[in-house]
Structures are given as structure tokens and as C-alpha cells.
N, C-alpha and C positions, 0 to 999 in steps of 0.2 A: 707518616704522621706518628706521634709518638704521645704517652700518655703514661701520668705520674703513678705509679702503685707504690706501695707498703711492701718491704721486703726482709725476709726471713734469712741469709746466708745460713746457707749449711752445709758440713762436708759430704755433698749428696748427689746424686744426680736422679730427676726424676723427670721420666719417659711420659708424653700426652698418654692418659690412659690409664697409666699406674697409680696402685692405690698405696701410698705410705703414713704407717701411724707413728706418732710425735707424740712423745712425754715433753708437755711445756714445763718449765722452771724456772726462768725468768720475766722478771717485774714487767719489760718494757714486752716481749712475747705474748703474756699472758694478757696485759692490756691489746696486743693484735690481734689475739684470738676471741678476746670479747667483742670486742668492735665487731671482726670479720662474722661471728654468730648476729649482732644485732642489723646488720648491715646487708648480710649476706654477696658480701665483696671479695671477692678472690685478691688474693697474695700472692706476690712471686717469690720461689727458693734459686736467686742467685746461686752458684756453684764453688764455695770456696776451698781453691785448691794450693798447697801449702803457703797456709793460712792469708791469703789474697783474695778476695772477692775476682771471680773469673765476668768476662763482659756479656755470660751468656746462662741462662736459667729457665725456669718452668714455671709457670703461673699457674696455679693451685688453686681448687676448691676446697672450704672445709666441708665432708660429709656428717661427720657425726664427732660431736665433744662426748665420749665412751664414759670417760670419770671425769669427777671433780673432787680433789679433796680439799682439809679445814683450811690448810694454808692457800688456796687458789691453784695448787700447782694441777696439771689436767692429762690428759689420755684428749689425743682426738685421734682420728680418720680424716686423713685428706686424698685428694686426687689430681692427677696431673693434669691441666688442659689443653696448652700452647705453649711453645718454642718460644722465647725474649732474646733482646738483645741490647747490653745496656747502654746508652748513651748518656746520663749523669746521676753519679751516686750522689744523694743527700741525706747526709746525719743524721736528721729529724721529720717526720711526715710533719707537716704542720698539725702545731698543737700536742704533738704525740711520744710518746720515748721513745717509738721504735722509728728507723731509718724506711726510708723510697728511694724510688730511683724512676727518672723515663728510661722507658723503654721504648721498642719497635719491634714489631711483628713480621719476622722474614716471613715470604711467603713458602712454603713446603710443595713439593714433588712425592705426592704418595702411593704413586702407581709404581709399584714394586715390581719383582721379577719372581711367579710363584715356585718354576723350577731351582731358584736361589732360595728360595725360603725353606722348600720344601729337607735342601740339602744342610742347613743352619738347624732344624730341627732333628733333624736327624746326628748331623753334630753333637748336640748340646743334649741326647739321649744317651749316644755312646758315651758323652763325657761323664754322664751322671752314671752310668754303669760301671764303668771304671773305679770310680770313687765310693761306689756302693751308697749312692741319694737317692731319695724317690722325692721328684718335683713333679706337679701337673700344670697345664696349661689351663690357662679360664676360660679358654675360647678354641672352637675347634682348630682344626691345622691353618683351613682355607680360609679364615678369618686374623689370625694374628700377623700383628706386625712386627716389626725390628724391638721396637720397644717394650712390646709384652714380652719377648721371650730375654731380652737384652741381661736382667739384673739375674737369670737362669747361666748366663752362660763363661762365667768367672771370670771377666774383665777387671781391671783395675779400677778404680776412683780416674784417673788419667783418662785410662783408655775410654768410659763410658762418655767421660767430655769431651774428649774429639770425637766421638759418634753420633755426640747430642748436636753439634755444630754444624755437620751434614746435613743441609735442607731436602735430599734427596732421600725417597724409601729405597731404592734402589743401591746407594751407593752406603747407605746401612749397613746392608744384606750383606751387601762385599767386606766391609767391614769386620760382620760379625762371623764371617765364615774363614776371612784368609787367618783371623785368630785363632777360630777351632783346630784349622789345619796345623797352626804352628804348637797348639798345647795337646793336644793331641797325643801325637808320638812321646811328650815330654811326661805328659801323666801317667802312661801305659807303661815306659819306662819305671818312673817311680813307684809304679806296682810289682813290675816284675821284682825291682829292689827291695820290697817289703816283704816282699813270699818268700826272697835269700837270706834275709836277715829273720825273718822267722824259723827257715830250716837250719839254723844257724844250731850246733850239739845235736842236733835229730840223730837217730840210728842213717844212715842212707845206704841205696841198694843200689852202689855202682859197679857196672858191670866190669871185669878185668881184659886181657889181651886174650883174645881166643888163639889156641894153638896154630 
């Protein structure tokens, strides 16, 4: 069964759960986002990936409109709630400037695997050491899923969408780990190359041929 929303495309991908703020700008946006304040009706952020609307997106609440300024333009807070999947784009919501679409509701697989999870966080800490980041998680270890820690773990725009399309927590997890394993060794590398090109004219203390 499938049912009409109001939709927002954005070069974005956003995770059930996750919180993303939007500077609105546009005419026909800024009319969504009043609506979706007087209505209290969730929108969906379609996925759009070189510059295409993808068939698959996230259905968003608005939490808090942060600013308003004199031209209309706004600050909000939104949050992610469900997995879409699109079945017909239309130009116009009735009556409205901004564009809908039906959608459908895959159903999802969220019984994960917590020794997989457990090896993804741990991942995506070395990664952040490496790089010298301090990120936290919003939720303890034994709580988070694929998608809290997902936009932590330097995917691409690409890669986040074929992760979002996995209805399985599980196959997430694998996702998000056989990534770590392949950037991994590739960022560690580009560190040890940063420390070379920094000792680059240093005095250095190498030892010669011993007798």
C-alpha cells in the first residue's frame, strides 16, 4: 500500500533516527516547511544522486524551525523516521509549489549482529584517531545502530545509498565494516605520508654502516 507525501530531494542521505539541520532558501521549500509546522506532517528527502532523484529516501520529521529571518528564509531541525521507496514522482503536491511522490514502506530486518557492531565501532574510532577527529556517539555502544554511527564513518554520498537500500540491520553492519577494513590501511598509509613530507629538510639521525 502506498501513500502520497510532499518531498524535499536532497544531495543527502538520511538514516531512521538521525537528526539533520536545513537552511531553507527556497520559495516552494519554505512554503513545505510552513505547511509541515501547521500540519505537523512529515516529508520525505528523496536521495538525489548525480543530480537524479534516486527511487529510495527518508521520511522526516520537522523538530524545531531554530530561525526565522525578514525574507522567510529559516534554520530548522529535522529527523529521520522510515526507509521509502518511490513509486511515482509528481511535479506538484496538489495545490502546492513544491513536488510528492507515492511511496511504499519496505518492511526492515533490525535484529543486527552486536559482535559486528561492536567491530564497526571500534573501526570507525581507529579511523577517527588516525585522522586526529574527536566524534561521540548519542547513544551507548549497545544501543546504536548502522545508521547512528553511518554519517561517522566517511562513506561517500554513493556508498551511504546503497547502505540505505539494505532493508537488513544486519547486512548494514557488513556493509559498514568491509568499508572500514578497505580505508583503513589506505588512511594509515596517508598518514605515514604526511609525517614524510613533513620530515622533509629536518636535520635526521641516520645511522651509517657499522664496521
Amino acid at each position: 500500500m502506498s501513500e502520497r507525501i510532499p518531498i524535499f530531494p536532497l544531495g543527502v542521505v538520511v538514516f531512521p533516527g538521525q537528526d539533520l539541520n536545513l537552511h531553507i532558501f527556497e520559495p516552494r521549500y519554505k512554503q513545505l516547511i510552513q505547511d509541515t509546522a501547521k500540519t505537523k506532517m512529515p516529508f520525505g528527502i528523496p536521495v538525489v544522486l548525480e543530480k537524479t532523484i534516486g527511487n529510495w529516501g527518508t521520511l522526516v520529521e520537522l523538530v524545531e524551525i531554530a530561525n526565522v529571518e525578514a525574507d522567510g528564509q529559516m534554520d530548522i531541525r529535522t529527523r529521520g523516521l522510515r526507509i521509502f521507496r518511490i513509486q511515482q514522482l509528481h511535479a506538484t503536491h496538489p495545490g502546492k509549489l513544491y513536488g510528492s511522490a507515492d511511496v511504499e514502506y519496505p518492511s526492515e530486518n533490525m535484529a543486527g549482529d552486536a559482535k559486528v557492531m561492536r567491530a564497526v565501532v571500534a573501526g570507525i574510532r581507529k579511523l577517527h584517531a588516525l585522522l586526529k577527529v574527536r566524534k561521540s556517539f548519542s547513544k551507548p555502544l549497545a544501543e546504536l545502530t548502522s545508521g547512528d554511527v553511518a554519517q561517522h564513518a566517511g562513506l561517500s554520498l554513493k556508498q551511504e545509498y546503497e547502505m540505505l537500500v539494505l532493508m537488513d540491520e544486519g547486512e548494514r553492519q557488513k556493509y559498514l565494516l568491509r568499508h572500514l577494513e578497505k580505508a583503513l590501511p589506505v588512511v594509515a598509509q596517508m598518514e605515514l605520508l604526511k609525517e614524510k613530507v613533513k620530515l622533509n629538510g629536518h636535520f635526521k639521525s641516520i645511522p651509517g654502516l657499522e664496521a
